[in-house]
LOFI-659649 format. One record per residue: residue number from 1; x, y, z of N, C-alpha, C in turn. Coordinates in steps of 0.05 Angstrom, whole numbers. Layout:
<atoms>
ATOM;NUM;X;Y;Z;X;Y;Z;X;Y;Z .
...
</atoms>
This chain:
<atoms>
ATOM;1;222;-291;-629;233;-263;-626;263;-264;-619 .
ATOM;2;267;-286;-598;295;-281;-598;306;-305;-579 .
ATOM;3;321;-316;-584;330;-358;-574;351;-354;-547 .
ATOM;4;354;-372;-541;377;-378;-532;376;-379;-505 .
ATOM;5;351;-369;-486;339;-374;-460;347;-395;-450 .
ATOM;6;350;-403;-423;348;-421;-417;321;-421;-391 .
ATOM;7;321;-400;-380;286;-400;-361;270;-389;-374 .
ATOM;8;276;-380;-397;245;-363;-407;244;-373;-433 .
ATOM;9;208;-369;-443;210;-368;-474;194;-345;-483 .
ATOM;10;200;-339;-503;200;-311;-512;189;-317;-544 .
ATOM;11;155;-303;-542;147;-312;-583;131;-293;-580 .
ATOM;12;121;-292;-608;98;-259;-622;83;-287;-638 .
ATOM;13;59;-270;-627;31;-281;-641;27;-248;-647 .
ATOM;14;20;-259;-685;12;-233;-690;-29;-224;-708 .
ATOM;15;-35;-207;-703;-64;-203;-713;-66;-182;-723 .
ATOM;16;-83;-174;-743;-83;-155;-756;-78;-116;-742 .
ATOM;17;-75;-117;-714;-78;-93;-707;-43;-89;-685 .
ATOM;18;-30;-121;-698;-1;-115;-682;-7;-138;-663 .
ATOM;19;25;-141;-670;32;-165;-653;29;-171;-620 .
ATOM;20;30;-181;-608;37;-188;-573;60;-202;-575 .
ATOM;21;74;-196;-561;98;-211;-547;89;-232;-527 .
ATOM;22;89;-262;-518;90;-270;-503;104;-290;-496 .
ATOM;23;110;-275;-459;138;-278;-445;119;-301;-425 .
ATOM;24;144;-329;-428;133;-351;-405;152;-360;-394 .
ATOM;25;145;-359;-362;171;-376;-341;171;-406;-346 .
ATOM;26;196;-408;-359;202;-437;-361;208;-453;-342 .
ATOM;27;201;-459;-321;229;-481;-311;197;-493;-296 .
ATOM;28;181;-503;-309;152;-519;-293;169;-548;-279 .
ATOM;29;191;-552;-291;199;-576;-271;200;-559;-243 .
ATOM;30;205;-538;-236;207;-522;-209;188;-507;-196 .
ATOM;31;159;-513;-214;140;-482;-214;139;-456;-221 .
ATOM;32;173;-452;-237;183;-432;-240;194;-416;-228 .
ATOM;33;200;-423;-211;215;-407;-189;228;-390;-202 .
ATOM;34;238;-370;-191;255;-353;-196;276;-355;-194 .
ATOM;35;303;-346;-211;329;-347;-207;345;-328;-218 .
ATOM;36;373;-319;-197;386;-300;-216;388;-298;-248 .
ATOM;37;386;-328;-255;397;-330;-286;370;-322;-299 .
ATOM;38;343;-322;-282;317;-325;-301;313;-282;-291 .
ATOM;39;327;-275;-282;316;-246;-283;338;-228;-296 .
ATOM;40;364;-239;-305;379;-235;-327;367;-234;-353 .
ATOM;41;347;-258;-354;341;-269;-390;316;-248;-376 .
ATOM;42;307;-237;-362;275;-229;-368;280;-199;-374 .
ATOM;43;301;-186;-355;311;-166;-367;314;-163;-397 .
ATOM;44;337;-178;-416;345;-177;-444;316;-180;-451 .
ATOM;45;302;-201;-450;276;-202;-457;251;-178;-460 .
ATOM;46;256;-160;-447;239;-139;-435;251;-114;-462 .
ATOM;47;283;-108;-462;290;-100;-472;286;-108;-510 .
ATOM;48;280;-137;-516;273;-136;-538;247;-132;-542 .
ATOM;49;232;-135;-525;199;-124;-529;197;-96;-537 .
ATOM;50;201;-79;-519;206;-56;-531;219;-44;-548 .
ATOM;51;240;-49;-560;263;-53;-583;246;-59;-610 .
ATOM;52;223;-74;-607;209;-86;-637;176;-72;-636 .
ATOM;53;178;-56;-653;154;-26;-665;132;-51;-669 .
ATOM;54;130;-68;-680;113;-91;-687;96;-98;-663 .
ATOM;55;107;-99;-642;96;-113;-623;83;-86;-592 .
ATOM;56;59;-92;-603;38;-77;-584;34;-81;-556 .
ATOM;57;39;-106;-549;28;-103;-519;58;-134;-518 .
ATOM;58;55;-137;-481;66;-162;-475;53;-175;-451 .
ATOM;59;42;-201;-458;30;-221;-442;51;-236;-422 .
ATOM;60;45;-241;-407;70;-254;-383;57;-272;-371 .
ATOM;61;66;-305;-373;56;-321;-357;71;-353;-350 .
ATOM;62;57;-371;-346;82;-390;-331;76;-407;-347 .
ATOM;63;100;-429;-352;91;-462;-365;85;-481;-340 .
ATOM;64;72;-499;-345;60;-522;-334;30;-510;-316 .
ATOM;65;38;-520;-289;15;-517;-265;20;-487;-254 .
ATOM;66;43;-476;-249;54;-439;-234;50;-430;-250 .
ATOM;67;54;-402;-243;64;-379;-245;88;-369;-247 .
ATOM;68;92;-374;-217;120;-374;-206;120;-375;-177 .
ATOM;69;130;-394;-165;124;-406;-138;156;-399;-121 .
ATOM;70;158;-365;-127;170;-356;-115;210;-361;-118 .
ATOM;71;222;-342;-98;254;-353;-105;261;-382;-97 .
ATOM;72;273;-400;-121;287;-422;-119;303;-432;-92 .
ATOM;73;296;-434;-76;311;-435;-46;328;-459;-44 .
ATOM;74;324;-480;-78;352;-502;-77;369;-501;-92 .
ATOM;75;372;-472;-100;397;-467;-118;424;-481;-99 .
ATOM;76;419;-472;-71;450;-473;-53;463;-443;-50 .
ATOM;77;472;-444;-30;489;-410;-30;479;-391;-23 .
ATOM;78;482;-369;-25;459;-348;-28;433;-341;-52 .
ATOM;79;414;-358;-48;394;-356;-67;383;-326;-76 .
ATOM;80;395;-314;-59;384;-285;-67;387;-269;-89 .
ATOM;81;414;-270;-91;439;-265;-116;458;-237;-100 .
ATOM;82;451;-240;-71;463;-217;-58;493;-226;-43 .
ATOM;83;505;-199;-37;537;-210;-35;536;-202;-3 .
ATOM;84;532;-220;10;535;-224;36;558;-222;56 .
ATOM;85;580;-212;38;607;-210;49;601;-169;54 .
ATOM;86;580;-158;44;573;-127;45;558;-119;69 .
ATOM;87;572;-107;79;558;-101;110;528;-75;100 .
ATOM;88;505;-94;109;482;-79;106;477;-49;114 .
ATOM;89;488;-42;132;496;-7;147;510;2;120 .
ATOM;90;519;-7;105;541;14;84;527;27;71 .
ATOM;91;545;51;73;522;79;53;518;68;32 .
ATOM;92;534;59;17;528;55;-15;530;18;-29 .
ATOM;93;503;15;-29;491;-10;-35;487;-23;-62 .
ATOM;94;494;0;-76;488;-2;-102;498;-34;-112 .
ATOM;95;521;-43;-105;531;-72;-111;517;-96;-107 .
ATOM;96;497;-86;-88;481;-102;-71;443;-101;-78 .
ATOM;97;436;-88;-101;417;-84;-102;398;-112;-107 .
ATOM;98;362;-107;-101;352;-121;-98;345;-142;-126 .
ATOM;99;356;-162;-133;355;-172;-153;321;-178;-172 .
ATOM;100;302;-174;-159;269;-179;-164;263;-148;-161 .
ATOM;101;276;-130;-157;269;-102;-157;281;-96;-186 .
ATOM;102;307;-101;-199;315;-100;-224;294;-109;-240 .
ATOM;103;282;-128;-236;264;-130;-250;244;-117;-262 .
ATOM;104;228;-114;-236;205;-91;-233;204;-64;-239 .
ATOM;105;226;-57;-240;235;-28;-248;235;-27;-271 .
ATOM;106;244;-53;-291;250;-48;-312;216;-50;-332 .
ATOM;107;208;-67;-319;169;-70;-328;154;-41;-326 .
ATOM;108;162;-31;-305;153;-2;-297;155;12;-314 .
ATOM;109;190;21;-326;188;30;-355;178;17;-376 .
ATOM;110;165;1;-386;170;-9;-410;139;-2;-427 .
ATOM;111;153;5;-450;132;23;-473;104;13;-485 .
ATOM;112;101;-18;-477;82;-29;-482;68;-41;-453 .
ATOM;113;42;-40;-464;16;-52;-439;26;-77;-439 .
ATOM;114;28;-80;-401;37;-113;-397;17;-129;-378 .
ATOM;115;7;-153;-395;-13;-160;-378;0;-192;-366 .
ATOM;116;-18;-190;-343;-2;-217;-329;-20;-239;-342 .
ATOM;117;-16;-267;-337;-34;-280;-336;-30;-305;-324 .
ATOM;118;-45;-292;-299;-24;-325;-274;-49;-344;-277 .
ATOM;119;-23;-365;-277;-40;-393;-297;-39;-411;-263 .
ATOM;120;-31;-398;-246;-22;-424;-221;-13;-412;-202 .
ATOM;121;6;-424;-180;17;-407;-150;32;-395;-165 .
ATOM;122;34;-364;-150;51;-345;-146;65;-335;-120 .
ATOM;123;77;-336;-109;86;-334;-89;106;-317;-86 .
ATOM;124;103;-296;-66;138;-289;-58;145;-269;-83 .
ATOM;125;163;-271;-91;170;-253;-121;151;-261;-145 .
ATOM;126;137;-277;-148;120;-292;-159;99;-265;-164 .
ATOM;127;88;-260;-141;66;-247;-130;83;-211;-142 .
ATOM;128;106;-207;-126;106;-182;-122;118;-173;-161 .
ATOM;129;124;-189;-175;134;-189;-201;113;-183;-224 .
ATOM;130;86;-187;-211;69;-179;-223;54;-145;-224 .
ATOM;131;63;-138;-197;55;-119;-190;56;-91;-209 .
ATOM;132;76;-85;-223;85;-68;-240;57;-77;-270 .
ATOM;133;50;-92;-266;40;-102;-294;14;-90;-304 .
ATOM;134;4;-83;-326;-14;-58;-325;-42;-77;-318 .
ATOM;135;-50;-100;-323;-70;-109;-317;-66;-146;-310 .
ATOM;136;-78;-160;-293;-70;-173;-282;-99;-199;-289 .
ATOM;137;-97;-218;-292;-122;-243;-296;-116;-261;-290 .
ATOM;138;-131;-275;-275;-120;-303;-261;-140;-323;-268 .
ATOM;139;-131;-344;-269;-137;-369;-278;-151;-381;-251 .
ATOM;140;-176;-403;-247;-194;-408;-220;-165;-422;-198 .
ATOM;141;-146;-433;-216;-125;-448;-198;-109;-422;-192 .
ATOM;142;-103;-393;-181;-88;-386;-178;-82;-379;-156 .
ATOM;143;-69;-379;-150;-48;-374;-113;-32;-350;-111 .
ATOM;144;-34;-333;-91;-22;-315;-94;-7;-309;-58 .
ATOM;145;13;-302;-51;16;-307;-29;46;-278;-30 .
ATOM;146;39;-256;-6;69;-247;3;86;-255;25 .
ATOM;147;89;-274;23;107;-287;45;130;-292;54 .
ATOM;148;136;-273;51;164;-256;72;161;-262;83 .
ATOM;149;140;-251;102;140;-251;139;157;-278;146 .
ATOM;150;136;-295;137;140;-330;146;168;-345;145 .
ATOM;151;187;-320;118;205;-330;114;228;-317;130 .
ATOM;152;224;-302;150;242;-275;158;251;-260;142 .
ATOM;153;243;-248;114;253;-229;106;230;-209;104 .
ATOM;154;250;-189;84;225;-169;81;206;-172;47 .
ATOM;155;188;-151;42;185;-145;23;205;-137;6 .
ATOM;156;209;-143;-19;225;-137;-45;206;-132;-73 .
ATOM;157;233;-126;-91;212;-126;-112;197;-91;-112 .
ATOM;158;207;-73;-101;191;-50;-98;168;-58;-85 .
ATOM;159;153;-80;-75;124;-79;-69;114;-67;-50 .
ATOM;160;135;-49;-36;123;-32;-13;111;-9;-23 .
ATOM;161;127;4;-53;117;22;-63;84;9;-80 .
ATOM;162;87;-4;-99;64;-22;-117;34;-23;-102 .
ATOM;163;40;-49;-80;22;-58;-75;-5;-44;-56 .
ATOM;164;9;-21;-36;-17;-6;-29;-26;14;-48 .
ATOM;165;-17;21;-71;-31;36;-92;-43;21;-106 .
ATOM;166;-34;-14;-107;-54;-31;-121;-92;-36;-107 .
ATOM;167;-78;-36;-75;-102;-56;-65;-116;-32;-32 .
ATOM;168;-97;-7;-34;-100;3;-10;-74;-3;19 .
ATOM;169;-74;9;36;-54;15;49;-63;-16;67 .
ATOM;170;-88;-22;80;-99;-43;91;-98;-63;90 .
ATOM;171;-103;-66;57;-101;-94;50;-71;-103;42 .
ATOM;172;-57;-85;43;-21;-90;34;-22;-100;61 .
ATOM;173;-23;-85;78;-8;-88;106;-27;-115;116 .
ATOM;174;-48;-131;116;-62;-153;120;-42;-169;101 .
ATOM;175;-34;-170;74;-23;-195;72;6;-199;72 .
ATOM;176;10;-165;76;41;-168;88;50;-178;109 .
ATOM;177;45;-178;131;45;-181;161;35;-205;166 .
ATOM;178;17;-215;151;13;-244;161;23;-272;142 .
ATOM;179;38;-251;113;54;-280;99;34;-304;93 .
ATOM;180;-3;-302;87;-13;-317;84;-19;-320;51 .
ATOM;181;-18;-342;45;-33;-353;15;-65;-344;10 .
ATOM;182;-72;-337;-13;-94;-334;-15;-98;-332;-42 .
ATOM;183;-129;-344;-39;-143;-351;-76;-147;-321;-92 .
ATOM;184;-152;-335;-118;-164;-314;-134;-185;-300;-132 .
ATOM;185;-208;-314;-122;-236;-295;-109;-223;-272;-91 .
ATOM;186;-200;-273;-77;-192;-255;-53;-173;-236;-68 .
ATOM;187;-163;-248;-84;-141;-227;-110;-165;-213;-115 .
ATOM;188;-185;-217;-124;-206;-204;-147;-216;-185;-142 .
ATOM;189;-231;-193;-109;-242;-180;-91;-223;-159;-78 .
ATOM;190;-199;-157;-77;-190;-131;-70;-167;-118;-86 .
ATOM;191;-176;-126;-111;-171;-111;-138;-145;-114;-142 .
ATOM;192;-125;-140;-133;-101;-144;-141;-106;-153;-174 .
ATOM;193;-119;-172;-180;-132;-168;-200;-160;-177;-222 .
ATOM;194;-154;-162;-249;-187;-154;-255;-208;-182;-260 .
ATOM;195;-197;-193;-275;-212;-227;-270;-201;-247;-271 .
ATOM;196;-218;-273;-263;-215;-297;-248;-234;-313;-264 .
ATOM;197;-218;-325;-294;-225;-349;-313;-216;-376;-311 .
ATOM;198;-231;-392;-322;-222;-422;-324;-201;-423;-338 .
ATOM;199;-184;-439;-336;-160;-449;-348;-152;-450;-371 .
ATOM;200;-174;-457;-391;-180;-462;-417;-182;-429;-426 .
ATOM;201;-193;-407;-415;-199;-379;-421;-177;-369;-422 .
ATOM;202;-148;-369;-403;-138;-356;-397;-115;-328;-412 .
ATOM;203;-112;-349;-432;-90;-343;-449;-106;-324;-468 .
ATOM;204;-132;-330;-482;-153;-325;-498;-162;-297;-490 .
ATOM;205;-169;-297;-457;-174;-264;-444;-156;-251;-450 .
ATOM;206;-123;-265;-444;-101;-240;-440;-100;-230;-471 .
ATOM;207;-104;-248;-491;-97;-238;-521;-127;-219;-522 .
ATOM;208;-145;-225;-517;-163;-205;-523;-161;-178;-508 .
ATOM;209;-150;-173;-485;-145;-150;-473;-132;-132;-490 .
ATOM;210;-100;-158;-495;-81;-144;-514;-95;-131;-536 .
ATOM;211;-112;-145;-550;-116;-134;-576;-139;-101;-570 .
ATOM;212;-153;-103;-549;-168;-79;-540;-145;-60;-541 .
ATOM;213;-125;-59;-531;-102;-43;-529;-94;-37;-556 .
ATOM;214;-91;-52;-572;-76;-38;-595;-95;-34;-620 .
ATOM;215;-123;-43;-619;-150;-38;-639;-152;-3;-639 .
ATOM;216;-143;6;-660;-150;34;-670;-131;51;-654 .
ATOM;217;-109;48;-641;-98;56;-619;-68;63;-627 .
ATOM;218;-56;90;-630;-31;101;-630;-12;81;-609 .
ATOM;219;12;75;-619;29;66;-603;46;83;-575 .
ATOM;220;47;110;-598;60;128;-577;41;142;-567 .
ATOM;221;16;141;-569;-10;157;-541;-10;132;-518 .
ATOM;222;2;103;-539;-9;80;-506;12;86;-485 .
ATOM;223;37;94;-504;66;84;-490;70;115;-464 .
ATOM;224;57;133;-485;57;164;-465;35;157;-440 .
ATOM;225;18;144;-449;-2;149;-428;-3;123;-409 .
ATOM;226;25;98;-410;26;84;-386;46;105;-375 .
ATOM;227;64;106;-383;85;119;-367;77;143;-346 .
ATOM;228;59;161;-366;50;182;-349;36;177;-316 .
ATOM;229;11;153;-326;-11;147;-307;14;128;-280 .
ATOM;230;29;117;-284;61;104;-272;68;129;-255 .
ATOM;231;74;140;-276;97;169;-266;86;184;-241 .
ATOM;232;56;181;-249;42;214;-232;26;196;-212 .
ATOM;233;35;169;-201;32;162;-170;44;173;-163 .
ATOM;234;68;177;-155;83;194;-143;87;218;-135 .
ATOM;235;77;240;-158;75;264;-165;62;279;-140 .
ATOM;236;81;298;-127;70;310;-102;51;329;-109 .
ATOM;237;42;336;-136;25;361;-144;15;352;-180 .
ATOM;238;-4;357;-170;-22;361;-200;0;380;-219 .
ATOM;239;8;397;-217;26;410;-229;52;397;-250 .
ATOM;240;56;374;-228;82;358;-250;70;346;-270 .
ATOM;241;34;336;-279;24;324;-294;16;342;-315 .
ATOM;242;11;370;-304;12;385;-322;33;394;-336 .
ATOM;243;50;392;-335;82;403;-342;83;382;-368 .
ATOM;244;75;358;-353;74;332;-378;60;336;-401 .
ATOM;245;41;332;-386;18;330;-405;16;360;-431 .
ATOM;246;40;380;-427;28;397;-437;55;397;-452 .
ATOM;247;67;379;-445;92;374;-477;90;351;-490 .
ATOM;248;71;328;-482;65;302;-493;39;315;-506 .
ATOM;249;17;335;-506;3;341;-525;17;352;-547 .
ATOM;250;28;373;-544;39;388;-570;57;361;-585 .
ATOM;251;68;343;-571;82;326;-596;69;306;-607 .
ATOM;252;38;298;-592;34;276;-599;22;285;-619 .
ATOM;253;4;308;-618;-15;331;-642;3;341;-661 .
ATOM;254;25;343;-667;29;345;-696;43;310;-710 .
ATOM;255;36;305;-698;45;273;-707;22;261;-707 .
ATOM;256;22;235;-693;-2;214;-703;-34;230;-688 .
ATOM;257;-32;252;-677;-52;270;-670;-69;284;-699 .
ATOM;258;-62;287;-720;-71;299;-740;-80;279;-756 .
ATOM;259;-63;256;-756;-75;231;-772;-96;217;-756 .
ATOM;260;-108;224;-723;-121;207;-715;-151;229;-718 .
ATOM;261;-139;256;-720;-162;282;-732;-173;270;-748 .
ATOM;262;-157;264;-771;-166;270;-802;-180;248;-806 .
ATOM;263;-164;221;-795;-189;198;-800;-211;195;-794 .
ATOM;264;-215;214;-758;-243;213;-757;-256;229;-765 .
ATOM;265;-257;255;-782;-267;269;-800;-276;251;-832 .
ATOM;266;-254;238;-839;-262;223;-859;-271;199;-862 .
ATOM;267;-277;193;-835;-289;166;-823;-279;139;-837 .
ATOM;268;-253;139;-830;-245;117;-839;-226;110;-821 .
ATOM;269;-205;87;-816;-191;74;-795;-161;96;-800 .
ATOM;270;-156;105;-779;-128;118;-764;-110;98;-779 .
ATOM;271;-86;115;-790;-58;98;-794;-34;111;-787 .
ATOM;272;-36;102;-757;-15;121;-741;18;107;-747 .
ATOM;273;30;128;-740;56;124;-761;76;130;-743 .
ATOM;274;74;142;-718;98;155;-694;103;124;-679 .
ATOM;275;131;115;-684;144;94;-675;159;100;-654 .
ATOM;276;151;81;-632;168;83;-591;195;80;-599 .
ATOM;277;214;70;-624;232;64;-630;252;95;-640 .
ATOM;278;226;114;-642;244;135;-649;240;154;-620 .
ATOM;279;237;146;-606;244;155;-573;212;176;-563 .
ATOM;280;224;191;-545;192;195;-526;189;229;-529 .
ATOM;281;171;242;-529;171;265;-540;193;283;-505 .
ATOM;282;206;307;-515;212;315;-496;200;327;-472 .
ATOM;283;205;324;-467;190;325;-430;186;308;-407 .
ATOM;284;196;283;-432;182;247;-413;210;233;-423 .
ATOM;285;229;227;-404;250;215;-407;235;178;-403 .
ATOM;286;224;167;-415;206;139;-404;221;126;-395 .
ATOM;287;256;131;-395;287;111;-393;297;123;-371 .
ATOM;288;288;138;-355;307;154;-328;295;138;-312 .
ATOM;289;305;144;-285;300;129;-256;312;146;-239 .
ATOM;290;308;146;-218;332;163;-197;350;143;-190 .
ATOM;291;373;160;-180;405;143;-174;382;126;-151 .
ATOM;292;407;103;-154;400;74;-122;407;98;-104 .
ATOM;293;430;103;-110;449;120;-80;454;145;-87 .
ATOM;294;438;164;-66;446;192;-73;465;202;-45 .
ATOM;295;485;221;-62;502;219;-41;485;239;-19 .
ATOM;296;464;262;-27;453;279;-16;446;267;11 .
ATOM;297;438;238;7;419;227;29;435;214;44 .
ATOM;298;458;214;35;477;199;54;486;211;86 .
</atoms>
């Protein structure tokens, strides 16, 4: 799909119902750690996923034994990618933002179903980089650990927002606060995530998920209806989903809504035709975010 990486690799396996994108952390000489340069390429990377109508869903997972065994702490310097010469009290941080939160934000938007598929330790950003991801499968070797605490920092990555809507307010705060490692039976068991295959399965589940996702399935009902189900955690009132929902029906129903009528009246397979590439019906900006820094709050 597109070269020139140096931490990631980036290919489409394709099947008759649309392609997958799958995105893998390169650097197994390290476990994959994370690095400013590898959440640069995952960004552009992210951006060509969604950029290519062909490609239905995106798989995410690690080469060798990881996942991703968290930020590279032998780069030297500030491993963070933060500018340390910026006094933390300053109203406006924007210069300074969380480099593994760029990330996550950007997965948050993105127009296709993203499934993880941790093949090994995850750790640290490892762990919280997954969190945005619409469905999650781990392999029997997988490690998963938020360990800040241990390290004196905090949570990043958004996962203060993510992870108690993933697992509950309890179980965030149990593996936040104590910075411990823990297996996949304990991922599974409190619904970080949905299953826990042998090694040999792994890759095989995430492509079959993918393909459940895009078998008989509008691109722009998948792409309206992650963003929405995303969007309306937040939503202080049933009201803002209705506001949505009642301008994403009227556009999706005279478009691939009439062709998904007609086929099942004429009982034959849907050939939906409304491309994410020609943007999102009005009402659902899927590309906004709020400012880092509002001056209001200042």
């Amino acid at each position: 799909m597109s070269g020139g990486y140096s931490t990631i690799l980036l290919e489409k396996t394709g099947n008759r119902n649309g392609a997958s994108a799958i995105l893998t952390l390169n650097r197994p000489e390290k476990m994959n750690a994370f690095t400013v340069t590898m959440a640069h390429e995952l960004l552009d990377a992210l951006d060509v996923v969604d950029g290519d109508d062909s490609v239905r869903s995106l798989i995410i997972t690690g080469a060798g034994k990881a996942f991703c065994a968290g930020m590279d702490l032998n780069t030297g310097g500030n491993v963070f990618g933060l500018d340390e010469s910026i006094d933390p009290n300053a109203r406006d941080m924007e210069a300074n933002r969380d480099t593994g939160g760029k990330v996550v934000l950007r997965l948050f938007r993105m127009k296709k179903p993203v499934i993880g598929a941790i093949n090994g330790a995850s750790v640290g950003v490892g762990s919280t980089l997954q969190l945005p991801m619409d469905r999650r499968i781990a392999s029997l070797n997988a490690r998963f650990g938020f360990v800040f605490s241990q390290r004196g920092i905090t949570l990043e990555s958004c996962a203060a927002w993510f992870l108690p809507r993933l697992v509950g307010i309890e179980q965030a705060l149990d593996w936040s606060l104590s910075g411990r490692v823990f297996g996949a039976a304990e991922a599974r068991d409190a619904g970080l995530v949905s299953h826990v295959v042998g090694d040999e399965m792994l890759m095989d589940t995430a492509l079959t998920i993918a393909e459940s996702y895009a078998k008989g399935t509008s691109a722009m009902s998948v792409a309206i209806n992650r963003q929405m189900l995303w969007r309306m955690l937040g939503a202080a009132h049933p009201m803002e989903a209705h506001r949505m929902d009642s301008r994403t029906m009227l556009h999706t129903s005279q478009r691939d809504g009439r062709e998904g009528i007609a086929s099942f009246l004429e009982k034959r397979p849907a050939a939906f035709s409304d491309k994410i590439s020609a943007g999102p019906p009005l009402g659902l900006d899927w590309d906004s975010e709020p400012p880092f820094f509002d001056e209001s709050d200042a």
